[in-house]
N, C-alpha and C positions, 0 to 999 in steps of 0.2 A: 504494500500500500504506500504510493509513494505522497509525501509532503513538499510540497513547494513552497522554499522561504523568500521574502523578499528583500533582498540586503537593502542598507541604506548609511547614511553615514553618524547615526543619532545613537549615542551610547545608552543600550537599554536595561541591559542589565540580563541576567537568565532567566527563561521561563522555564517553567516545570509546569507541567501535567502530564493524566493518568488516562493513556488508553484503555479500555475497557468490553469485552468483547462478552456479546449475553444474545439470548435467545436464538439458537441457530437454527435452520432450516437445513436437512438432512444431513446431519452431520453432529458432532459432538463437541465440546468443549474439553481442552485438556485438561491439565493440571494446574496451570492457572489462567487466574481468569481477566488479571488487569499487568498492567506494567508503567511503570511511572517514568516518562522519558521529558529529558530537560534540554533546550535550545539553548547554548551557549554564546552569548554575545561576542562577535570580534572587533567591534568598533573601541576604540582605544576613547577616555575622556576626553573632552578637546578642552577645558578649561575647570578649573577649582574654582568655586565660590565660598568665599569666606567675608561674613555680613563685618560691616564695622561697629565695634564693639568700643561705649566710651563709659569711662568709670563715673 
């Protein structure tokens, strides 16, 4: 089952979710029933923000 990602250049950070496969039509389910697969972001931060801070 393929997934098609769409790059971009906006640092996202990784997502995680849980495929999940239930009610088959002739056929069985194995031994398991989900898997949990995570996208890995490659876009690098493009800048730090850090608020100005006055005592």
């Amino acid at each position: 089952m393929p997934i098609d990602l769409l790059d971009n250049a906006i640092e996202d950070g990784e997502r995680t979710f849980t495929l999940s496969l239930s009610r088959p039509i002739n056929t069985k389910i194995g031994f398991s029933r989900g898997v949990t697969l995570t996208i890995v972001d490659d876009d690098a931060p493009k800048y730090v923000y850090l608020p100005l801070v006055t005592p």
